[in-house]
N, C-alpha and C positions, 0 to 999 in steps of 0.2 A: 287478263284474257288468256295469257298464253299458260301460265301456271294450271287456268280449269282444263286447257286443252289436255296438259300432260298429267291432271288427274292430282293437283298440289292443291292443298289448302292455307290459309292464313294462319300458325299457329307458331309457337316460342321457335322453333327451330326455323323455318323460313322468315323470321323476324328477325332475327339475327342475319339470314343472309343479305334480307332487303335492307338492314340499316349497313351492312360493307360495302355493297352496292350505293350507297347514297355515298356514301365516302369517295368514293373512288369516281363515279361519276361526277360529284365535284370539283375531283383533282382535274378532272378532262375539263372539264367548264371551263374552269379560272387559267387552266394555261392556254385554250382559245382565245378567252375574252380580253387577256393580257396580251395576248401577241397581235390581238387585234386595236385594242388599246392604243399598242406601239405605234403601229403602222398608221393612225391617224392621227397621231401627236407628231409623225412627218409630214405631214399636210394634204394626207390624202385624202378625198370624200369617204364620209362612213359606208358604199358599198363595195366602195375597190379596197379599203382596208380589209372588211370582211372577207372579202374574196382572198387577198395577195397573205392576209393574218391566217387563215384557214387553210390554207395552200401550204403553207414553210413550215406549221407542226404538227401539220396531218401524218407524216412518216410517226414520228418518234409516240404523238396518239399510238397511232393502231399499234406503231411495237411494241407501248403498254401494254395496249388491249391484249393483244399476243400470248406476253411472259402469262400476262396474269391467267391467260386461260393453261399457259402449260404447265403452271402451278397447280391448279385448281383441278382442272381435267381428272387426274388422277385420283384425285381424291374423291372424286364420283363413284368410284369401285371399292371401298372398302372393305374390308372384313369384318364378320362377327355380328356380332347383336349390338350394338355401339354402331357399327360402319353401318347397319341399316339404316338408324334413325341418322348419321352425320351426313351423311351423303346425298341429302336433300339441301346440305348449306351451300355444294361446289355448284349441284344443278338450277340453283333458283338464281346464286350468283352470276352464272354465267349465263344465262337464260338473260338479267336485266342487262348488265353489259354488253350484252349482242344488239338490244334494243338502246344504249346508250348510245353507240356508236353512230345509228341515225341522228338521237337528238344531236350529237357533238357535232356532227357533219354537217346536217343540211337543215334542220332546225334554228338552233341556236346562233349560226354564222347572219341565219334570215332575220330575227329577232333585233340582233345587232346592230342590223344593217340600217333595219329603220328605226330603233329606238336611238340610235346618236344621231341622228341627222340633227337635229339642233345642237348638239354639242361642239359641232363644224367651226359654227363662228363665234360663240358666246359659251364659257364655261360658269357656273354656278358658283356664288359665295362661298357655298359649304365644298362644295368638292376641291376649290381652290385652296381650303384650309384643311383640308383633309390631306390634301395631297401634300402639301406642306409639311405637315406635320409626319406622315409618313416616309418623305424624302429627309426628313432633320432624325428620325429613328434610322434611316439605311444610313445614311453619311456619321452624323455621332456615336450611335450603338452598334449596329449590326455590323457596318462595315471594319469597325477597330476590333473589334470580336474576332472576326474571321483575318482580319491582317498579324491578332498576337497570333492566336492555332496555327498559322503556316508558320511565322518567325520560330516559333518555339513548337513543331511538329514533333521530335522524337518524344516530346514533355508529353504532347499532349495525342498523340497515339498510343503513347505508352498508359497513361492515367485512362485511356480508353479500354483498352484491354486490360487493366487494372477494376477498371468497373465490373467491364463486363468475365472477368474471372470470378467475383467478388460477388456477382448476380447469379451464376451457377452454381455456385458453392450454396447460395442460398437457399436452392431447390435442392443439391444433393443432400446438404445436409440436415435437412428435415427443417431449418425455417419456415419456408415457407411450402405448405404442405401439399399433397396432391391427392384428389379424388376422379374416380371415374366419369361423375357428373354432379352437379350443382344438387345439394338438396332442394326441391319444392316443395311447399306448405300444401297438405294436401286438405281433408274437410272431414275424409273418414279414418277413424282410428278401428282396432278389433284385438280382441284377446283369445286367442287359440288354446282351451282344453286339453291334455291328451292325460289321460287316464291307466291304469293298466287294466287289458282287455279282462272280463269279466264284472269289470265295476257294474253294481246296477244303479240301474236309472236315478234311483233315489237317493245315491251318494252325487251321482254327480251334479244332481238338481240344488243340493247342499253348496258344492262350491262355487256353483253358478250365481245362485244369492248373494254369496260374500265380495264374488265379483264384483257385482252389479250394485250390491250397498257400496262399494271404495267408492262409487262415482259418486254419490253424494257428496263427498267429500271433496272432488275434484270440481263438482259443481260451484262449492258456497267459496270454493280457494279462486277461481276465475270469473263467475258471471258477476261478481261486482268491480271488475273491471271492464267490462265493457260497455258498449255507448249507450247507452239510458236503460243499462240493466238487462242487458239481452241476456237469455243464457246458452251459457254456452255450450250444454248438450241439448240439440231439437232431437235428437229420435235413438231409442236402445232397441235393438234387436237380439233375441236370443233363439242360435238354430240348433239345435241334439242334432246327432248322427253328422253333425257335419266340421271338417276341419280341413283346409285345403292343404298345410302341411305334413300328416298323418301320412295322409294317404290307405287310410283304413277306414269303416265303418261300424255303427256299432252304439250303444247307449251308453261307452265309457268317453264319447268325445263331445263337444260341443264349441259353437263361437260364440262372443258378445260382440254383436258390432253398433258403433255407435257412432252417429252423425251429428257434426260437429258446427259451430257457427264460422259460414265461410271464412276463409282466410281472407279475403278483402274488409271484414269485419272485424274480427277477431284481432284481439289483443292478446299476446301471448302464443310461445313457438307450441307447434303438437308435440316437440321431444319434451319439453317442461310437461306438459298435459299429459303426455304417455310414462315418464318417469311418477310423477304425482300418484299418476293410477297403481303402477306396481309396486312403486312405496307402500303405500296405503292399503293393496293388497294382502301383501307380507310371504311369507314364505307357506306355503302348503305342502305338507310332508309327503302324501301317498300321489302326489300328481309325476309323473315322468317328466311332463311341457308344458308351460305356460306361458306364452308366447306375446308379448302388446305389442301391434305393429301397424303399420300401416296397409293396407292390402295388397297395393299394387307392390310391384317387384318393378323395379325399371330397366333400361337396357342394360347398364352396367352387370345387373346380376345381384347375386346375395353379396352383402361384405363381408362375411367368411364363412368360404363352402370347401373342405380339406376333404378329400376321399381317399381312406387307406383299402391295400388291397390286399389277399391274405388266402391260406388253404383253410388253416383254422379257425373256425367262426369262434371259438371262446377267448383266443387269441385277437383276433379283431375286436372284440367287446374291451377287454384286458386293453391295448392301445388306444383306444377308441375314449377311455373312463380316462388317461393319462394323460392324454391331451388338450382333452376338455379341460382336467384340473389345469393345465398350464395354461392355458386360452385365456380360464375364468379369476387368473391374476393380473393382467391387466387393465389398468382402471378404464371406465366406457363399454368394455366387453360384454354382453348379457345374451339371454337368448339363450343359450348353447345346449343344443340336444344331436342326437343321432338319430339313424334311421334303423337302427337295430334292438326296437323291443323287445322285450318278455311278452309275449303272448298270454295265451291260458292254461291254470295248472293245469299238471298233463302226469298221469299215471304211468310210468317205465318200467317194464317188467326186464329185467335180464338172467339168461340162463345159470342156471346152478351148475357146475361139476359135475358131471356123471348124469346129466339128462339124456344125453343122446345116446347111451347105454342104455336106456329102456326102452329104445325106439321112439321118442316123442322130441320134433325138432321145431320151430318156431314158428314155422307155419300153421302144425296141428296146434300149436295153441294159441294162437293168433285166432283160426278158424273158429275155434270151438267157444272162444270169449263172444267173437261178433255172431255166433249163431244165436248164444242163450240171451246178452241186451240188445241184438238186434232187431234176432229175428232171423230163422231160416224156412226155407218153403219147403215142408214136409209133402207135400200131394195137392193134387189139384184135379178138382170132381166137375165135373157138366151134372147141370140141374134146368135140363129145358135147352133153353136158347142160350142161359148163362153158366159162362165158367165161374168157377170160384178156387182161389190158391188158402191152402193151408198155410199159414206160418204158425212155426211152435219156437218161445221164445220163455224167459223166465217171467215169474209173477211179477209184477208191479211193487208186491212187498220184496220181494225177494232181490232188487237193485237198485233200492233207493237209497242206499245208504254205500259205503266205500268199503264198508266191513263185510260186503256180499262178496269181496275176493277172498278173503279167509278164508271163507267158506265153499269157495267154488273147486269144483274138482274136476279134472281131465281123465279123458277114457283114451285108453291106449290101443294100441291093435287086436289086442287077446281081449278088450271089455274090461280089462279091469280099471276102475278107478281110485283116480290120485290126487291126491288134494294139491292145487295151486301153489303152494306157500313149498311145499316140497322142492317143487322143480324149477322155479325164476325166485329172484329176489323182489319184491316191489320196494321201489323208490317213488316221493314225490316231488316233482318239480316242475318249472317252464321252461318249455320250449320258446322261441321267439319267432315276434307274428308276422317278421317278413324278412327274406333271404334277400339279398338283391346281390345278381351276378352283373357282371359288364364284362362282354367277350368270354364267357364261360367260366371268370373267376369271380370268387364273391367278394363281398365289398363293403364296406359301410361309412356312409359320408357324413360329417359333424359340421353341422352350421349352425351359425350364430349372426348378432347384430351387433351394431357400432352405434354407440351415442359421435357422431362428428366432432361435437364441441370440445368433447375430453381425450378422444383416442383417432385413429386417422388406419385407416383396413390396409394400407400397402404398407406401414412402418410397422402394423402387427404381425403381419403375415414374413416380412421379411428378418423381423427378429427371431420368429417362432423358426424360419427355414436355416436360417445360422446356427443359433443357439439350443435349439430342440428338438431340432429332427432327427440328427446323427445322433444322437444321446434315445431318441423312440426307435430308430432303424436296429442299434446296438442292443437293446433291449431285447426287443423282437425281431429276429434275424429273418423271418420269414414276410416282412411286412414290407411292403412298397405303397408311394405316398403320390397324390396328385392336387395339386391345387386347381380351384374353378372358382365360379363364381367371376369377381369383380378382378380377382388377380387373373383368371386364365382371358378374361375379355378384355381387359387393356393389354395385356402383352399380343392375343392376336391383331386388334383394331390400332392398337400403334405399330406392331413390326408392317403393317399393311399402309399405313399411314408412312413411317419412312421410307418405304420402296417407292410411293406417289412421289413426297418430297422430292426424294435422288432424281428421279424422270420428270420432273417440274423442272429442280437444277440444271438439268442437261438440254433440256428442251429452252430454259433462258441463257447457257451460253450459249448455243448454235442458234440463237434467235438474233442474240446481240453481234455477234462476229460476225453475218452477216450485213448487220447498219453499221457498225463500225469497221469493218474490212480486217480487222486486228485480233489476234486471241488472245491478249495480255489485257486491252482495256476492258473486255466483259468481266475478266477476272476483279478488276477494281473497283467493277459496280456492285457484284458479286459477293464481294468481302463483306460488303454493308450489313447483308440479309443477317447472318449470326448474331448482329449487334443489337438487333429490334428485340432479342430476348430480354435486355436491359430492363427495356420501357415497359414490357409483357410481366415479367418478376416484378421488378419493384412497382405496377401500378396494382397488381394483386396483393402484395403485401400493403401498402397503402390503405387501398380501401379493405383490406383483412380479409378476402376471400383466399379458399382456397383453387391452386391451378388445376383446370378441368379441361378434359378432351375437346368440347369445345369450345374455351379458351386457347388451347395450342393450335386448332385452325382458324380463328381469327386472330 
C-alpha cells in the first residue's frame, strides 16, 4: 500500500530491497521472540513474559532500526544514471522497516502472548528434543569454538584480517571481477547498418538479405534445442532510414530487429545467439558499422564510450583509427566505431596563385557556380493577378555530368571570361557527415561492446588508460581524452555512494555512544562492518558472479 502511495512498483530492484527487509525483519523477530522465550522459561505467564521480553530489547531493537536507517538514508540520493535506479533499494527498505517496527512492537509481542499460553505447563515431545539437541550443539560445538577464538585471539584475529586481506586482493586484483550491473537476458536482439552516406537503396537492401539469411542459421543452431521444438526466432523486422546509433538518416542505413523466444523459455544465452549471428554474418567490406546488440542500453551506460577532444578534425580521425586498433586487440572487444563519418563525395575547388590578380576572389566564384546548377532569379514580370520570377540556370545536358566543370568558365569584372580549371584546382573527396562539438571544441567519441564472459569494461578501459593513452596523448600532442559511458557512471554513482557510506558510519557511531555512553566500544562494533566484505567476495566468486553496484549495497 504504501510503495502505490509513493508511486513504487513490484519490479527486480524493489525485490531485492523487499527480500533485505525480510532479512532484517527476521533478525528483530527472533531476538523478541528469544528474549521472550527467556522470560517464560523463568516462570512467568506467557503475557507478562511478552510484556517484560519486549520491554529489555526494545532499546537495542530500535538502535538497529536506527544505524540501519543511517546507513541506508544516504543512499537514497545518489548520483548518476546508476543512483537513479539504486536509490529505490534504501527507499523501499526503509519504507518496510518503519512498518516492521509496529509488527516488532505491538503485533508480534500480542501473537506471543497467546500462542504459548499452553506451553506454560506442558512442553511438546518435539520441542523438548529440539531443544535438546540445540543446547548439546551450544555446550559441545558452539561454545568450544568460541572458548579456542578468545584462548588463541592474536591467532585468530590475525588469520581474520589475513582473510579478509586475502578477500580484497581478490577484487583488486582482477579475480574476481566487477561490472556496473548484472547482465539480464533480454528477448530482443537487432543489427544496426551504417553505410557510407550516398549508398543507394539497392546496395543496402543486398546487405540486408545477407543479414537476415545468417539467421537461418542461427535458427536450425538453437530451435532444436528448445522445449518441443519451439523456435527460437517468433518475428524479423527490417526498418531503412533508421539506426538509433548513427544518428543520421538516409537510404545507406537500416535495422534488423528480431524477437526472440522468451528468456523464461529459451535455452541458450542471447550473447551465444548474437555472437552465432555475426559469426555467420562475416565481415562486410564497404559497411563503416555493423552493430548486433541488444536495444536497450541500461543505467550503467555503453561498456566502452572514450571521447577524444581536438582543434583538428583529420587529427581526431587519425587518433580516433589508433585506438580503435588498440581496443580491437583485446579478446571480447567488438562493436567499435566512431561518430566521425565520411559523408558524401564532395567537389573542393581551391585557389590557384595569381587569381586574385585578376580581380576574381572566392566568392565570385562560388556565386557564379550556384547561379548556373542552381539557378538564379534573373526578373520577375506580373501577368494579371500573378507574379512569375525568372530563373536562368545551365541545361539539364549541360550538368549532368562532373566533366561540366572543365568546361565551365567565369566572367570577371571587365566580361571577360575564364575557364574554371584556370583559376582553382579541383580536388575529389569526403567531407564528414557530422561535426560534434561539446563546449565549443570538436570531438569524436569511440564506442564499442563487451562480450562479459571473455573480457570485463573496467580491466579494459583501465589497461588501455595506463598503457595507451600517454603513448595516443604523445602521439598527438593536441588531443585530450575523456572517458564515459560505464567507467564515467560508476565512478560518479560510487564516489556518491562512499560519501553516503562515511555519513551512515558517523551517524552509527553517535548512534551507538549514545547506548553505550562510551566512544571506544562503538568503535569495536564498528570494526566488524569491513569484515562482511569477506562473506560479499568470496560468496560472489563461489557462485561465479561478477561483483555489482547492487551487490555492494546489499
Amino acid at each position: 500500500f504504501m510503495m502505490s502511495v509513493l508511486g513504487l512498483t513490484i519490479n527486480m530492484i524493489t525485490m531485492v530491497a523487499l527480500l533485505i527487509a525480510t532479512g532484517l525483519l527476521m533478525d528483530d523477530a527472533i531476538v523478541i521472540s528469544e528474549n521472550i522465550a527467556t522470560h517464560l522459561r523463568k516462570g512467568k505467564d506467557a503475557f507478562q513474559a511478552a510484556i517484560d521480553g519486549t520491554r529489555e530489547v526494545s532499546p537495542g531493537v530500535f538502535s538497529s532500526f536506527l544505524t540501519t536507517i543511517a546507513v541506508f538514508a544516504p543512499l537514497a540520493f545518489l548520483s548518476g544514471n546508476m543512483g537513479k535506479v539504486l536509490q529505490f533499494i534504501p527507499m523501499v527498505l526503509i519504507l518496510v522497516l518503519f512498518i516492521s517496527l509496529i509488527e516488532a512492537f505491538l503485533i508480534l509481542p500480542h501473537h506471543l502472548a497467546h500462542s504459548l499460553k499452553h506451553h506454560e505447563t506442558e512442553i511438546s515431545n518435539f520441542r523438548q528434543r529440539f531443544d535438546s539437541l540445540l543446547d548439546q550443539f551450544r555446550e559441545q560445538t558452539l561454545g568450544p569454538a568460541i572458548d579456542f577464538a578468545i584462548h588463541q585471539r592474536y591467532w585468530f584475529i590475525g588469520s581474520v584480517f589475513a582473510l579478509f586481506i586475502i578477500s580484497v586482493g581478490m577484487l583488486a586484483g582482477g579475480v574476481l571481477k566487477f561490472q556496473a550491473f548484472p547482465d539480464i537476458e533480454g528477448d530482443t536482439i537487432e543489427a544496426r547498418l551504417l553505410l557510407p552516406q550516398g549508398t543507394p537503396l539497392w546496395r543496402t537492401q543486398l546487405i540486408v538479405e545477407r543479414i537476415t539469411n545468417a539467421l537461418d542459421v542461427v535458427d536450425k543452431e538453437f530451435t532444436p534445442l528448445q522445449h518441443q521444438q519451439q523456435k527460437i526466432l517468433q518475428n524479423v523486422q527490417v526498418q531503412y532510414n533508421t539506426n538509433l546509433d548513427s544518428g543520421e538518416s538516409g537510404p545507406h542505413i537500416a535495422t534488423i530487429t528480431v524477437d526472440l523466444l522468451t528468456a523464461e523459455q529459451r535455452k541458450g544465452s542471447i550473447d551465444d545467439i548474437i555472437n552465432l549471428w555475426r559469426q555467420t554474418v562475416g565481415e562486410i567490406p564497404d559497411t563503416i558499422a555493423l552493430n548486433f546488440k541488444e536495444p536497450v542500453i541500461g543505467p550503467g551506460g555503453l561498456a566502452l564510450e572514450i571521447r577524444l577532444f581536438g582543434d583538428d578534425i583529420e587529427t581526431l580521425k587519425l587518433a580516433s583509427l589508433s585506438l580503435q586498433n588498440w581496443l580491437s586487440r583485446y579478446k571480447g572487444v567488438f562493436d567499435l566505431s566512431d561518430n566521425l563519418r565520411p559523408g558524401k563525395p564532395e567537389i573542393r575547388l581551391q585557389m590557384r596563385e595569381g587569381t586574385f590578380a585578376l580581380g576574381i576572389d572566392a566568392a565570385t566564384i562560388s556565386n557564379q557556380l550556384r547561379a548556373a546548377f542552381w539557378g538564379s532569379t534573373a526578373n520577375e514580370i506580373q501577368v494579371g493577378k500573378e507574379a512569375y520570377e525568372i530563373d536562368v540556370r545551365l541545361a539539364e545536358a549541360d550538368k549532368n555530368t562532373l566533366y561540366a566543370l572543365d568546361d565551365f568558365r567565369i566572367t570577371d569584372k571587365n566580361g571577360k571570361q575564364i575557364p574554371l580549371t584556370t583559376l582553382v584546382k579541383v580536388k575529389h573527396a569526403r567531407g564528414f557527415s557530422r561535426i560534434e562539438r561539446i563546449n565549443g571544441q570538436r570531438s569524436v567519441t569511440i564506442t564499442g561492446d563487451i562480450d562479459t564472459s571473455i573480457a570485463n569494461s573496467r580491466e579494459v578501459i583501465s589497461h588501455t588508460r595506463t598503457h595507451f593513452i600517454p603513448e595516443l596523448l604523445q602521439q598527438y600532442p593536441g588531443i585530450k581524452t575523456a572517458f564515459e559511458g560505464q567507467s564515467r557512471e560508476t565512478s560518479k554513482t560510487g564516489s556518491s555512494m562512499l560519501r553516503g557510506f562515511s555519513l551512515g558510519l558517523l551517524g552509527i557511531f553517535i548512534l551507538l555512544s549514545f547506548q553505550f555512553r562510551s566512544y571506544l566500544e562503538p568503535l569495536s562494533v564498528m570494526f566488524i562492518i569491513p569484515l562482511a566484505l569477506i562473506g560479499v567476495i568470496w560468496g560472489h566468486l563461489l557462485m561465479g558472479l561478477n561483483m555489482t553496484m547492487p551487490g555492494i549495497i546489499g
